[in-house]
N, CA and C of each residue as an Amber inpcrd file, in Angstrom:
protein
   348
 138.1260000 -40.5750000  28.7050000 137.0620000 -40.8980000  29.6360000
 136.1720000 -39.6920000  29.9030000 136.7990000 -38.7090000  29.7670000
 135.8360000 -37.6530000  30.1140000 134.8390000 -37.0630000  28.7180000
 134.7330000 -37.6520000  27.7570000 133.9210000 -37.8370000  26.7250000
 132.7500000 -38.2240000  26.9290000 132.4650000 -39.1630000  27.8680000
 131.4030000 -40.0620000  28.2390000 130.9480000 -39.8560000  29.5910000
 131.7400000 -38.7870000  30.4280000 130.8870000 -37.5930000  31.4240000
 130.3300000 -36.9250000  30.6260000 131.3010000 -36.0460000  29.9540000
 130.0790000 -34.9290000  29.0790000 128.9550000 -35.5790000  28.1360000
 129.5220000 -36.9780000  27.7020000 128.1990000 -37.1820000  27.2520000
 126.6960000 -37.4860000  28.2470000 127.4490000 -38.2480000  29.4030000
 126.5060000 -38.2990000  30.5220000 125.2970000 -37.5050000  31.0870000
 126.6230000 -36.5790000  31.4200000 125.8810000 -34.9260000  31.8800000
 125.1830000 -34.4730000  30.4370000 125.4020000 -34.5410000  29.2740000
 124.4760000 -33.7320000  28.6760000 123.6000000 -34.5860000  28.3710000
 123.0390000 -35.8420000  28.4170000 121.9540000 -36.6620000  28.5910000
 120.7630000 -36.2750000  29.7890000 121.5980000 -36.2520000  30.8110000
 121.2180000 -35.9220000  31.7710000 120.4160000 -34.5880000  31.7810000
 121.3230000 -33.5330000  31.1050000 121.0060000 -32.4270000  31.3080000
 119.2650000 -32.4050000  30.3270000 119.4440000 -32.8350000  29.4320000
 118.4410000 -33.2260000  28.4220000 117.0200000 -33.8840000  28.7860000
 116.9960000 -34.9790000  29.7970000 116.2880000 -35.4790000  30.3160000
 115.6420000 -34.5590000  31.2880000 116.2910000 -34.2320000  32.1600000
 115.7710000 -32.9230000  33.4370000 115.1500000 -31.5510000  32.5830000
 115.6750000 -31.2620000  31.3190000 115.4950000 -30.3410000  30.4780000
 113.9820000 -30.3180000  30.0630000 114.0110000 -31.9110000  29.2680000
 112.5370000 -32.3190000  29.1110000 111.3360000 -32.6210000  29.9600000
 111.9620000 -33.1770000  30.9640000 111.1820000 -33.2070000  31.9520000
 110.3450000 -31.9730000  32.3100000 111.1240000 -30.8700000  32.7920000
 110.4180000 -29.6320000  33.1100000 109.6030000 -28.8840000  32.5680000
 110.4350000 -28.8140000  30.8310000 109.2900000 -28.4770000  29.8870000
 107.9330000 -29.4340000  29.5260000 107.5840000 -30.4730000  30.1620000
 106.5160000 -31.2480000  30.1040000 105.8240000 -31.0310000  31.4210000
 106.3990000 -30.7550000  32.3970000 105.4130000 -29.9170000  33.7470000
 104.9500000 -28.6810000  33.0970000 105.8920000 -28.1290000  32.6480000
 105.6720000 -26.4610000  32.6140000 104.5840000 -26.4400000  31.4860000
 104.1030000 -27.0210000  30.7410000 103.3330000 -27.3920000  29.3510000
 102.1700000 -28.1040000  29.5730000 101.5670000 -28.3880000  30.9770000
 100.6160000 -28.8450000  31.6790000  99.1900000 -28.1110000  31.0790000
  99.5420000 -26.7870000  30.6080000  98.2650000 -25.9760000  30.0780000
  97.8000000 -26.8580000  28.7480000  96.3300000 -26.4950000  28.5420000
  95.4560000 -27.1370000  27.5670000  96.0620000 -26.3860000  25.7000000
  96.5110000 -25.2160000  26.1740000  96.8240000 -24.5880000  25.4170000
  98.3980000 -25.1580000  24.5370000  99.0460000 -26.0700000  25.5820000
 100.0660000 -26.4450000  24.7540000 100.2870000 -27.9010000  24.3870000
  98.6960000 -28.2300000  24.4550000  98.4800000 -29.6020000  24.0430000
  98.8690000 -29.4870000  22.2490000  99.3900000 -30.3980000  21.7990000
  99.5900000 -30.9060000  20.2540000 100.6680000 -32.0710000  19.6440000
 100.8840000 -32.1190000  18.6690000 102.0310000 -32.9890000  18.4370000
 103.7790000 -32.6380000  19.1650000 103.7240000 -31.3520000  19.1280000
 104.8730000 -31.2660000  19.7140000 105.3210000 -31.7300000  21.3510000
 104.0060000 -31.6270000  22.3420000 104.1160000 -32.3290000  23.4130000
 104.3260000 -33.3380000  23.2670000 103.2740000 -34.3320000  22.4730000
 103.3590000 -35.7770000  22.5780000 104.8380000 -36.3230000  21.8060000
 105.2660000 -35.2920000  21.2360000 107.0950000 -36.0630000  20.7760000
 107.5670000 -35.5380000  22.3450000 107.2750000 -34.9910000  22.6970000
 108.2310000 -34.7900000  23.7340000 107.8700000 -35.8780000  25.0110000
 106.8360000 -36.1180000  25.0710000 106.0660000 -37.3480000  25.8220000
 107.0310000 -38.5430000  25.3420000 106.8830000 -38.7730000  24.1840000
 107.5480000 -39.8770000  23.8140000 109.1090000 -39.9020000  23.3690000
 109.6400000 -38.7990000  23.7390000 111.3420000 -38.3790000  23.6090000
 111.7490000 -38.7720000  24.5850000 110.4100000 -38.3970000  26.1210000
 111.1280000 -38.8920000  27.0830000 111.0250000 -40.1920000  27.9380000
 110.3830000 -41.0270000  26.9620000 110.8450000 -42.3870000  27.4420000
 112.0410000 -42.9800000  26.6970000 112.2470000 -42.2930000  25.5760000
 112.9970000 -43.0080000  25.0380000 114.3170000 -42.5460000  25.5910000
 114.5960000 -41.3010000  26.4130000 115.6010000 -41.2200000  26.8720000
 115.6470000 -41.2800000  28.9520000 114.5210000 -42.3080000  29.2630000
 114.6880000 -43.1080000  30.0990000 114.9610000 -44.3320000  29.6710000
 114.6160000 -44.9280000  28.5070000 115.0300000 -46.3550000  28.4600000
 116.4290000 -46.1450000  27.6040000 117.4760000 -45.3610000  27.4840000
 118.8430000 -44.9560000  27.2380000 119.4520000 -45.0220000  28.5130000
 118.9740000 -44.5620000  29.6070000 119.3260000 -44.6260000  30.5920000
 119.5280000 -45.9250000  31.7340000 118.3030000 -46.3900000  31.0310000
 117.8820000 -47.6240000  31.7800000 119.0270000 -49.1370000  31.6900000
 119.9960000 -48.4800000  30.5150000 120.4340000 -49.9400000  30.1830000
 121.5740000 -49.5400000  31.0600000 122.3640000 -48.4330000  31.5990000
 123.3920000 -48.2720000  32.4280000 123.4600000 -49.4690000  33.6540000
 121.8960000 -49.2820000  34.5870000 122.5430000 -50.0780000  35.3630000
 122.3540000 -51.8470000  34.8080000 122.3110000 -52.4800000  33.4890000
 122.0670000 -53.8490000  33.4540000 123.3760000 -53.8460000  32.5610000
 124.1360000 -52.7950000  32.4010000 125.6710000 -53.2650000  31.5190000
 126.3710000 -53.1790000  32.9140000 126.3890000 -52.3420000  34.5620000
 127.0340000 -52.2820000  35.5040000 126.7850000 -53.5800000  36.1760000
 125.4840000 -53.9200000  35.9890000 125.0710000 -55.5460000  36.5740000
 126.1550000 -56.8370000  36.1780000 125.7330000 -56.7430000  34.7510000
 126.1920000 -57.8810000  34.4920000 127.9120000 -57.4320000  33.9220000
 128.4560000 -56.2630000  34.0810000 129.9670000 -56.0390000  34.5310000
 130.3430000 -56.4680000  34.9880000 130.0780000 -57.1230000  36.2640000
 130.6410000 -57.7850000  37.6720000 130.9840000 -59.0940000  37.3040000
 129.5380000 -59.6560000  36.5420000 129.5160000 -60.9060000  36.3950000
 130.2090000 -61.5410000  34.4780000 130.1620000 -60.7980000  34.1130000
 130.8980000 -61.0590000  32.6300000 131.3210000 -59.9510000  31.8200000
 132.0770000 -59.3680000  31.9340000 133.0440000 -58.3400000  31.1470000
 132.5020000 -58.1410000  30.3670000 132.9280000 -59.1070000  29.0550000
 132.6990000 -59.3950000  27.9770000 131.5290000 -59.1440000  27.3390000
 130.5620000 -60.3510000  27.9610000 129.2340000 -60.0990000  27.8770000
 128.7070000 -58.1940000  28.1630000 128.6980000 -57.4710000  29.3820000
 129.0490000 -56.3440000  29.4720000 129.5670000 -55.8680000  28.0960000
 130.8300000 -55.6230000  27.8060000 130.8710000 -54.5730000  26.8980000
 130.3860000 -54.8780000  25.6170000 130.0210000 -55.9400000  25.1720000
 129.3160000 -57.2890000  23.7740000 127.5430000 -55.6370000  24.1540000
 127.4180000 -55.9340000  25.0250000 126.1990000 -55.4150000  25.0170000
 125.8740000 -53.8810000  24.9690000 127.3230000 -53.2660000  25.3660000
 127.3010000 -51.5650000  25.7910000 127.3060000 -51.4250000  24.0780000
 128.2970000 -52.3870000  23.3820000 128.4200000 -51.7130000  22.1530000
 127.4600000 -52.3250000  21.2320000 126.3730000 -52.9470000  21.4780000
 125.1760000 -52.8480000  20.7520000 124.1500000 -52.0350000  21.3860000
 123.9600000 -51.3080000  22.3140000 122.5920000 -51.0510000  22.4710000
 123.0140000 -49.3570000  22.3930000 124.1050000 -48.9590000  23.3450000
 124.1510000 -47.3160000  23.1400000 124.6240000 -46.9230000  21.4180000
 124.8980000 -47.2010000  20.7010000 125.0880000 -46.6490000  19.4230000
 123.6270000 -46.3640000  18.6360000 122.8780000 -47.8820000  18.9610000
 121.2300000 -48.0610000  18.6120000 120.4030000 -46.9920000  18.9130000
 120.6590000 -46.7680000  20.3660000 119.8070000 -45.9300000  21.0170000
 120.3890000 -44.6670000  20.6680000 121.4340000 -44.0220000  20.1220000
 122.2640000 -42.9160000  19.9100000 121.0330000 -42.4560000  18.7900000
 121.2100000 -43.5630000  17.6490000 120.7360000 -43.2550000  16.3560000
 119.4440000 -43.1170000  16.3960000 118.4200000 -43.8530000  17.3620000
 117.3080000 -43.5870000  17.7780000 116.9310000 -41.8550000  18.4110000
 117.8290000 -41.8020000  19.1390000 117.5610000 -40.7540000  19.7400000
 117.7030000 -38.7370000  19.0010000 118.9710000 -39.1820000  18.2620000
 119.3020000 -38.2900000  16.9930000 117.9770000 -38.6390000  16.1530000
 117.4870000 -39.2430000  15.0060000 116.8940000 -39.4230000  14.6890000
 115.2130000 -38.6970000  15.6010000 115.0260000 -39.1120000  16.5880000
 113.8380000 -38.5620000  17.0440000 113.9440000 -36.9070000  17.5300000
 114.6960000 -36.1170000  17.7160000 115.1940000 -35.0290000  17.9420000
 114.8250000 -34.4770000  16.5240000 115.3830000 -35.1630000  15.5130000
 115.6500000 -34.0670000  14.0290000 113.9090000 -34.3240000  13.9470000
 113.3740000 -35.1310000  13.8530000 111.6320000 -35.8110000  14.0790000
 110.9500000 -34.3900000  14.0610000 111.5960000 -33.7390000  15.4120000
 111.0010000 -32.5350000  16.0940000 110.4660000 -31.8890000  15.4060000
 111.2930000 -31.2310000  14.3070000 111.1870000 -30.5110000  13.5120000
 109.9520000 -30.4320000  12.6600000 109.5160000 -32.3000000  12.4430000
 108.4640000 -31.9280000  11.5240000 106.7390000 -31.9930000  12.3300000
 107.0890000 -31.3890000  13.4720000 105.6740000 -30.7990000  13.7250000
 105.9140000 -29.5720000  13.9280000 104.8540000 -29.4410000  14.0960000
 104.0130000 -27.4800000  13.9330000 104.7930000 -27.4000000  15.1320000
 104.9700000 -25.5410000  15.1190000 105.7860000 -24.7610000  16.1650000
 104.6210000 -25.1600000  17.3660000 105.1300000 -24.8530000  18.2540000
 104.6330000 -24.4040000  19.9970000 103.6740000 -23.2420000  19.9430000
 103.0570000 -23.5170000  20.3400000 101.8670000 -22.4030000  20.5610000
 102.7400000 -21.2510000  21.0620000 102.6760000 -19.7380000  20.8310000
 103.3370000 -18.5850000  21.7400000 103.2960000 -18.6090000  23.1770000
 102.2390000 -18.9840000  23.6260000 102.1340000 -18.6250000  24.5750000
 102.4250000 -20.0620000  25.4380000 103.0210000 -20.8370000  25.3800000
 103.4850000 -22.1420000  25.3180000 105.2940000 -22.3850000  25.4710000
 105.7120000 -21.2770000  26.1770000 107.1880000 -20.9480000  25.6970000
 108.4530000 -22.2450000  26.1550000 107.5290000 -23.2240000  27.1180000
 108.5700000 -24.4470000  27.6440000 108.6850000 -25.0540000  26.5020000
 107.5270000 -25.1220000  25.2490000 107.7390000 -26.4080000  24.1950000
 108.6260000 -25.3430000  22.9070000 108.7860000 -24.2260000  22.9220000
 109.4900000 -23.5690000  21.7690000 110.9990000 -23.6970000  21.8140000
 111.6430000 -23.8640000  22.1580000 113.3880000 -24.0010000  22.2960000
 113.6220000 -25.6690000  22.3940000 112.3130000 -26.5770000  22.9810000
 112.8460000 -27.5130000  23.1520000 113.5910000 -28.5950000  22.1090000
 112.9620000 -28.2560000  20.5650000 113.4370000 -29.4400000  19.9760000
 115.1490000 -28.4590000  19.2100000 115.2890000 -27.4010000  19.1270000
 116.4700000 -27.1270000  18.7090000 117.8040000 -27.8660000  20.0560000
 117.5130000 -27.9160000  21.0900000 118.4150000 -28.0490000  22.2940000
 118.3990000 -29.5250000  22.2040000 117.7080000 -29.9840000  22.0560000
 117.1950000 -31.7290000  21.9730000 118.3320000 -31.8230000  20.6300000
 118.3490000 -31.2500000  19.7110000 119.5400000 -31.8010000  18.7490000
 120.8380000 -31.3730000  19.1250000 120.8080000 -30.4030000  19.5660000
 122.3480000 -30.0060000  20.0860000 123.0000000 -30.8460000  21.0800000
 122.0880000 -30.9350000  22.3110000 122.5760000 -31.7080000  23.4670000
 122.4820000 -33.1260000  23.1240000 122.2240000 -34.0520000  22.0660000
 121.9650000 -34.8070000  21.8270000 123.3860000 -35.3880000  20.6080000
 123.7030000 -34.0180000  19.8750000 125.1770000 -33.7560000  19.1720000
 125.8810000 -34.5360000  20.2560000 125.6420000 -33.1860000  21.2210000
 126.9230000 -33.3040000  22.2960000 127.3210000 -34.8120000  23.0280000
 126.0560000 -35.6830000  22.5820000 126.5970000 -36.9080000  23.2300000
 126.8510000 -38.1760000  22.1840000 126.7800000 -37.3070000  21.3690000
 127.3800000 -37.9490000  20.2460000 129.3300000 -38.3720000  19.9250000
């Protein structure tokens, strides 16, 4: 069970991670493709999130149904999310002076390992 804290927490950690580096990247200067994956990394790891509380919903009300659904959508979204991380890679570096978007896509695959 504690596999799926640490995977939790390092989702988590990932999301708050991205988040900040998309405030902190507010300058004109670190406008490019690498923001906008990160724009779009982080919906995709709100809607990872999003399915927690509709597998706790309908837990109550059908088990079955519940776990029928945990084990189709988080593996999907796993491979989605791995997949868009390694993505990272194929845009151009972060501007220098841009330092929230330079570390982000190596950590995005690691912490993204980790919830693997």
């Amino acid at each position: 069970m504690w596999f799926a804290g640490l995977a939790l927490a390092s989702a988590a950690w990932l999301f708050l991670r991205g988040l900040a580096a998309l405030f902190a990247s507010g300058r004109p200067a670190c406008d490019g493709p690498l923001k906008e994956w990160l724009q779009s990394f982080l919906v995709l790891q709100a809607t990872n999130f999003g399915g927690l509380p509709v597998v706790a919903a309908v837990w109550h009300l059908a088990p079955v149904v519940a776990r029928t659904i945990a084990n189709l959508y988080w593996p999907g979204m796993l491979v989605m999310s791995m997949g868009w991380s390694i993505s990272s890679f194929a845009c151009p570096r972060a501007p220098k002076d841009c330092p929230a978007l330079q570390r982000l896509p190596s950590e995005a695959i690691v912490f993204e390992t980790m919830c693997a």
